[in-house]
C-alpha positions in Angstrom: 121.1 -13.2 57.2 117.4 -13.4 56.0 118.1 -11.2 53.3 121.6 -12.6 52.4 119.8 -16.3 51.9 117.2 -14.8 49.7 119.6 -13.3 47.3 121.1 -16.8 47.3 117.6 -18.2 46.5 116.9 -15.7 43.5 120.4 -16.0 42.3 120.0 -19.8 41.9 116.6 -19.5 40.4 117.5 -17.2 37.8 120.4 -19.7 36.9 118.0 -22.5 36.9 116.1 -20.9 34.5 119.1 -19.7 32.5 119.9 -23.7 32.3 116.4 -24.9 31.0 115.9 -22.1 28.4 119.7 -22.9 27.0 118.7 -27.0 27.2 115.8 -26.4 25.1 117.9 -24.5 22.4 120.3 -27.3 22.1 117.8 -29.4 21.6 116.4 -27.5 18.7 119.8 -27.3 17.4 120.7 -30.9 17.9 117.1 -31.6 15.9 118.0 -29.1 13.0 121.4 -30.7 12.7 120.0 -34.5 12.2 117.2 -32.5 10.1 114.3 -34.0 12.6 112.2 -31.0 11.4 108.8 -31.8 13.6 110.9 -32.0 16.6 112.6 -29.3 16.4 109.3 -27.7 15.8 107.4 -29.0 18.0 110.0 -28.0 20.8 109.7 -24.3 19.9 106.0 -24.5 19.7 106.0 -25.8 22.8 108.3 -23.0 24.4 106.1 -20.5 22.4 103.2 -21.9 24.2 104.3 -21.1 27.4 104.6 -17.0 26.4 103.0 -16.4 23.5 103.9 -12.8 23.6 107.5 -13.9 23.7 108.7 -12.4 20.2 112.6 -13.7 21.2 111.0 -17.1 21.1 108.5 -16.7 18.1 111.8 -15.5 15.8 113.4 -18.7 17.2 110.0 -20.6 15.5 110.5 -18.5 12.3 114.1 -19.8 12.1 113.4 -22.9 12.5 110.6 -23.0 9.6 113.1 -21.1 7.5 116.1 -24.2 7.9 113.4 -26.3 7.3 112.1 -24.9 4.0 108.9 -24.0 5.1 109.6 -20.1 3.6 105.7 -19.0 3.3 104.9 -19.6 7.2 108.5 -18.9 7.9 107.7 -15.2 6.2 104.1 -15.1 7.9 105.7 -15.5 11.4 108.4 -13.2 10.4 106.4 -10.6 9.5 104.1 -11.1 12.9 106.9 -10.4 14.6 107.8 -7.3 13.3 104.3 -5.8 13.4 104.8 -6.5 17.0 108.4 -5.4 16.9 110.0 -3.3 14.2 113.3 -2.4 16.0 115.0 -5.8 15.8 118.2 -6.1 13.2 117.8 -9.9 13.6 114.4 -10.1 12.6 114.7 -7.9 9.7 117.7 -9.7 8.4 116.2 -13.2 9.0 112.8 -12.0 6.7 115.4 -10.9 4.3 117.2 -14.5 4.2 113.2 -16.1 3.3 112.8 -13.5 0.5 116.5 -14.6 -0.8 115.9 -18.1 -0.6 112.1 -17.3 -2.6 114.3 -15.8 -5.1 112.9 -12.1 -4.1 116.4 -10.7 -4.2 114.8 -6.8 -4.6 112.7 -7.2 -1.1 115.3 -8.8 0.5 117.7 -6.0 0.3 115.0 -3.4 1.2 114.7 -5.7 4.6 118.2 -5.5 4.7 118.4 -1.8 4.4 116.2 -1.8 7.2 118.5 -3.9 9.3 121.2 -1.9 8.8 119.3 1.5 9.8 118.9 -0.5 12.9 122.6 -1.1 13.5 125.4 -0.1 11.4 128.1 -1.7 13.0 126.7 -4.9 12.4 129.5 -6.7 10.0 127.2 -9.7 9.3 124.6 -7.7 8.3 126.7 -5.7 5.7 128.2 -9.1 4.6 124.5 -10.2 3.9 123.9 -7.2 2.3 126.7 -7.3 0.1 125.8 -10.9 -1.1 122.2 -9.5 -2.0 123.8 -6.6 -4.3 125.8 -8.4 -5.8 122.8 -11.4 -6.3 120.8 -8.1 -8.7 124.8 -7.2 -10.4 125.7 -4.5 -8.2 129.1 -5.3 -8.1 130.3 -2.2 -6.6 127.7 -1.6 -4.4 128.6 -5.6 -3.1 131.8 -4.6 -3.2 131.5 -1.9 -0.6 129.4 -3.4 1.9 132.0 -6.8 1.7 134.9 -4.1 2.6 132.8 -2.4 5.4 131.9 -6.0 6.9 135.5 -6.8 6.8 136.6 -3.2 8.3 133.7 -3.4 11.3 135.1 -7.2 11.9 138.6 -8.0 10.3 137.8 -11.9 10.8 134.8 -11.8 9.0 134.5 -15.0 6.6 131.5 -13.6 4.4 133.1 -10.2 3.9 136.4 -11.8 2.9 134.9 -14.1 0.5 132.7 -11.9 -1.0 135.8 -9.4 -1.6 137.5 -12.4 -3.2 134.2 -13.3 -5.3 134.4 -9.6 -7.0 138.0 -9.6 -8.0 138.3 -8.8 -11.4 137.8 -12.2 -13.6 140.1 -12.6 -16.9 138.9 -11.2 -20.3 140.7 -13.9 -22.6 140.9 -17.4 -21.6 143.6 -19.4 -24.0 142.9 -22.9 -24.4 145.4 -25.7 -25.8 143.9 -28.8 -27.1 145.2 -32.1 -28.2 143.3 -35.3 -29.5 144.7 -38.6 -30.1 142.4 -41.5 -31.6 143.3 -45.8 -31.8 141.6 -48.2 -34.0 141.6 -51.3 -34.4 140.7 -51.1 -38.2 142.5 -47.7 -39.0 145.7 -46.4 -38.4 145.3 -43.5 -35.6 144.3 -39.7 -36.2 145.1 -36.8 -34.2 143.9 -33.0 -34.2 144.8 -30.1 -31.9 143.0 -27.1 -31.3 144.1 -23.8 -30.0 141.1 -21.7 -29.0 140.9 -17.7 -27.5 137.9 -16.8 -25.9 137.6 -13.0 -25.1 134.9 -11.6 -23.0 134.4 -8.2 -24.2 131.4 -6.7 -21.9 129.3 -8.3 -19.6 126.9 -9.5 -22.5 129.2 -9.7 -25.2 132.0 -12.3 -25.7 133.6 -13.3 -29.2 135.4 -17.1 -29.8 138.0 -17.4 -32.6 140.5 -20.6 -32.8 142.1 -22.6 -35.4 142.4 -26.7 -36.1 145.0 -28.9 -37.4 143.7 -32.4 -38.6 145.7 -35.4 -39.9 143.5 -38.5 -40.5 145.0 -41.1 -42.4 148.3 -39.9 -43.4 146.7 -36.6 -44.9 146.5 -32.9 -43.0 143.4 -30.2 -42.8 143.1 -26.8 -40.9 140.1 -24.5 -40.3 139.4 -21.5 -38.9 136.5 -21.3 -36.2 135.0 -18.1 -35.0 131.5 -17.1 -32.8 130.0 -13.9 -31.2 128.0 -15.1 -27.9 125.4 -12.4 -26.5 123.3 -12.9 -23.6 120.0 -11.2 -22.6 119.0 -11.0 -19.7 116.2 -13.0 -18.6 116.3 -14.8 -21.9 119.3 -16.9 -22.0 122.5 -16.5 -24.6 122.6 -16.9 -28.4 125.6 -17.7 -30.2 126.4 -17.8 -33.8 129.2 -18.7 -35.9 131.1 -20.7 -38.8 133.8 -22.1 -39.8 136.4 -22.2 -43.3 138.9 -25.1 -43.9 142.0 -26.0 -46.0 139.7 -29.2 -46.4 141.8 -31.8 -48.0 138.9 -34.0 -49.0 138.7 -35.0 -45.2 136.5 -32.4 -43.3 134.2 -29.7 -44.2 135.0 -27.0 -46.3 132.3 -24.2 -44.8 130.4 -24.6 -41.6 127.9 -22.7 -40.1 126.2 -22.8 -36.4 123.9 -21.2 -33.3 123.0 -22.3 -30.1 120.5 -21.0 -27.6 121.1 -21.4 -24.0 118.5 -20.8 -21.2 118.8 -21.6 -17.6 115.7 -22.1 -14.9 116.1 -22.4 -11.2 113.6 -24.5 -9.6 112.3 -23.8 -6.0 110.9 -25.7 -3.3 112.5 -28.8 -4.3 115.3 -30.9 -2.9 116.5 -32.9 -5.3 116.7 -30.8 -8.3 118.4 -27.5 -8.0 118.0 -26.0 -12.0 117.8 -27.3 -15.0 119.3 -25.7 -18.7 118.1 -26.1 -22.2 120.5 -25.9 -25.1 119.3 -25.8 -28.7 121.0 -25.6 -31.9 122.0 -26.5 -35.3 125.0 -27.2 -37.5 125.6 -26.8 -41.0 128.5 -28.4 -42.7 129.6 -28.3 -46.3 131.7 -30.9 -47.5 132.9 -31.5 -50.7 130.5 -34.3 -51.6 128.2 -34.4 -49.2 125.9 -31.2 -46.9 125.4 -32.5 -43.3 123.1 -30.4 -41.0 122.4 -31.7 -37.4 120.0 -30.9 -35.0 120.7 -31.0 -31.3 119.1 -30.4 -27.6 120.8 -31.1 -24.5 119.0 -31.1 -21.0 121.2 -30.3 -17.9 119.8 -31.0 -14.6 122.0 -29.6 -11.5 121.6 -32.2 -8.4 122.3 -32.1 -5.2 125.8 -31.9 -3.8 127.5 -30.7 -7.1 126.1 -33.5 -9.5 124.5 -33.2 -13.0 122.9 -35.2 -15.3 122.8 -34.3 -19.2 120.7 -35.9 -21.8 121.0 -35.0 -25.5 119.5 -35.9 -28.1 120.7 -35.4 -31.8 119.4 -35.7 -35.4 121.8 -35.5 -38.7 119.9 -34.8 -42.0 122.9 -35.7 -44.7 122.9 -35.5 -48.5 125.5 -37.4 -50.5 126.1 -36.4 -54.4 123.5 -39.0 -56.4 121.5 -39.5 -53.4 118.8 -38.6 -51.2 118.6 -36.7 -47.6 118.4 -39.3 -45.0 118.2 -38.7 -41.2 119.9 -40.6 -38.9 119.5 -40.1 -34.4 121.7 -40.1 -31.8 122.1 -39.8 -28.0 124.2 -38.6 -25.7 124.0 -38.8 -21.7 126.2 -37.5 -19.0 126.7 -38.0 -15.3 128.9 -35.6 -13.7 130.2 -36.0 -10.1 132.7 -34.0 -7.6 135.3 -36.0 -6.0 137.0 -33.6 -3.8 137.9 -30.2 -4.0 140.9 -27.6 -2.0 141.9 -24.1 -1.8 138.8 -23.0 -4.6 140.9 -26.2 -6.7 138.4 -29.3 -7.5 138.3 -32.6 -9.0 135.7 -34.1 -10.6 134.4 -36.8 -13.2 131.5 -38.2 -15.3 130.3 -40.8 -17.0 129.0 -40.9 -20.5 127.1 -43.6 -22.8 126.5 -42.5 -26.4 124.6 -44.1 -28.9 123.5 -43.9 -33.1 121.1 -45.5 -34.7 122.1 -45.9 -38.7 118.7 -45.0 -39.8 115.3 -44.0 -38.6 113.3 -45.8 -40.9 114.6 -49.5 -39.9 115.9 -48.4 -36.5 119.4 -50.5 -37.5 121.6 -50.4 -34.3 124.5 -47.7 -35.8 127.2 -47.5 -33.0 127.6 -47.1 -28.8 130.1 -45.7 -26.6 131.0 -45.8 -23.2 133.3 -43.3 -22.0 134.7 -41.3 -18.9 136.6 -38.8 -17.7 138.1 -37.3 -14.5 138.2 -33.2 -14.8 141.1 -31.2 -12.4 140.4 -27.2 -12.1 143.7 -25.5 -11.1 142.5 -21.9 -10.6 138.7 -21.1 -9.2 136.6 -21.0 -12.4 134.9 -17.8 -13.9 131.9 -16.8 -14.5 129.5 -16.3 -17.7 130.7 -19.1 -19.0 127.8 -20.5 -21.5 126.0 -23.8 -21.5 127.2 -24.5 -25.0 130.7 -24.4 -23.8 129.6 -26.7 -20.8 127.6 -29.0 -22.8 129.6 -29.8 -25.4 128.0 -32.5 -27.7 131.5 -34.8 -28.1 134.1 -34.6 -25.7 137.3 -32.8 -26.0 140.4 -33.2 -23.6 141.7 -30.2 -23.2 144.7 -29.3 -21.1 144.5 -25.2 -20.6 145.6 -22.9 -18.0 142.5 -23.8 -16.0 141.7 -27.2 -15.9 143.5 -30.5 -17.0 140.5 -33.4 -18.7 141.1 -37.5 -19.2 139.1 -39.2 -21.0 138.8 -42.8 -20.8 137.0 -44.6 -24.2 135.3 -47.8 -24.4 134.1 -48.4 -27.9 131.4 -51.0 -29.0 132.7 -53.2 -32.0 129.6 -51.7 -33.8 131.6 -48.5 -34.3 132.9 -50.1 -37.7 129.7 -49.6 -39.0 130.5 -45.6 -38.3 133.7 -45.8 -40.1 132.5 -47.5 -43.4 
């Protein structure tokens, strides 16, 4: 009876103490979920406390510096740990998830390689491993792990998305375009635009498209073509020109590049990356040269928003005149309204204005505009930031995405039009 009351006595113990330690692990998690950061540290560090030899509750402490972006003492503790411990999957994989998030994609898959020496029936592990090859354009390599992830554990959401994210991506993208302008001083004009874009290797891709014009009762058509290489580490460059059936009413020869360079930022919350775009036009009218200067700033936000800013100068010189420069803005706020099944829609918000001329400053034109943006099939990738910043807007209507546009026009665009 003695005995039979004393395994009663342990049992309840043991389940007592089962209780507290999973209370104090909601708590953290409750705490991480409202992002209360000290107090979900401070809970740990006091649990820690208690055993400090405890390595199950010290990797607990490294998670919890990792979800809150503390990575350097969330990589010192890891790496404690495992000079204390080196047989741990989960330790090894969570060191690897800091030197991701540092953007040290090369040690995070040697941790990972570790991890999986550890335990190779682990399907999260090859799903994390797969997203790190693919992260340094191993594409097969990704490939392989996402399809052993998915084989060890058929439900496996990473491995299943990560198979999806290496399907093979279309080589030509066909795009149909249609603009339609009203004045109020001018009857209306209308061009339409019929682009292929071809992506030939992974850092070569070539655009070639044609345009129909008729402004004011008369018709144009040109010819546009571009080559697009990208280095890697140093951004795209594109270069390309233009020839026209001119008419009198748009340029006869044009000529154009762009540079495109990307930066991610780290350690910051509010802004994700940023993207420079430089370049310059050339256009040869009839009458006239025109040769404009232009850099846009993209800024990615959180939650899928972005802000552009860009700024443009035109240098033009008329027959029996002189060069004269005249600036202009542009600035862009792109939001996500909702998205389904990889399908999204978005919009953004522009303001544009031109100032006549630098010397007096003269207020040229300004516009307010908008415009909601549908996807209808999960977008590819390499697409450049001179297709995404586009200086003026375009509604296009393609197989992958639907545009409106929405224009409100200051009276002072008469000024543009004389």
């Amino acid at each position: 009876m003695v005995k039979v009351l004393a395994g009663v006595g342990l049992f309840c113990l043991l389940a007592w103490g089962q209780q507290l330690t999973s209370t104090w692990q909601e708590d953290v998690r409750r705490c991480a979920d409202g992002h209360d950061w000290p107090a979900a540290i401070g809970i740990v560090d006091r649990e820690v406390a208690r055993a400090p030899k405890d390595m199950d509750l010290r990797a607990w402490r490294a998670r919890v510096l990792l979800w809150s972006g503390k990575l350097a003492e969330a990589e010192l503790e890891y790496q404690r740990i495992l000079s204390a411990v080196a047989n741990d999957p989960d330790d090894w994989m969570g060191l690897a998830n800091v030197y991701s998030r540092e953007g040290r994609t090369k040690e995070a898959l040697l941790a990972l390689d570790r991890a999986v020496e550890l335990d190779l029936k682990r399907a999260d592990i090859r799903a994390a491993r797969g997203r790190t090859l693919r992260a340094l354009g191993a594409q097969n390599e990704a490939k392989v792990e996402f399809s052993r992830a998915v084989d060890l554990d058929p439900t496996n959401p990473e491995g299943r998305a990560g198979l999806l994210s290496l399907r093979g991506e279309p080589r030509h993208e066909l795009r149909v375009g249609l603009n339609t302008y009203f004045f109020n001083f001018a009857d209306g004009n209308q061009d339409e635009e019929l682009t292929l874009t071809s992506k030939w290797a992974p850092r070569w891709g070539t655009s070639v498209g044609t345009d129909g014009y008729r402004w004011s009762g008369k018709g144009a058509e040109k010819v546009v073509a571009s080559l697009t290489g990208k280095m890697p580490g140093s951004g795209a460059l594109t270069v390309g020109g233009a020839v026209a059936h001119d008419n009198g009413i748009i340029p006869k020869d044009e000529g154009f590049f762009a540079y495109d360079q990307g930066f991610r930022i780290h350690g910051s919350k509010f802004l994700r990356g940023s993207e420079i775009v430089y370049g310059q036009h050339w256009y040869w009218y009839t009458t006239a040269r025109i040769l404009t200067i232009n850099e846009t700033t993209l800024f990615y936000l959180p939650r899928d928003w972005t802000w552009s800013l860009g700024l443009i100068g035109a240098r033009s010189h008329f027959s029996g005149t002189g060069p004269a420069w005249r600036p202009s803005g542009i600035s862009r706020l792109g939001f996500p309204i909702t998205r389904w099944e990889g399908r999204r829609l978005g919009g953004n918000v522009f303001f544009c204005r031109r100032n006549r001329e630098f010397r007096t400053g003269r207020s040229g034109w300004r516009i307010f505009f908008a415009d909601l943006r549908r996807r209808l099939t999960p977008p590819t990738h390499g697409t450049s930031g001179r297709d995404r910043l586009r200086r003026l807007p375009k509604a296009i209507a393609g197989t992958d995405r639907v545009e409106f546009w929405i224009y409100l026009c200051d009276p002072l665009l008469t000024h543009f039009a004389s």
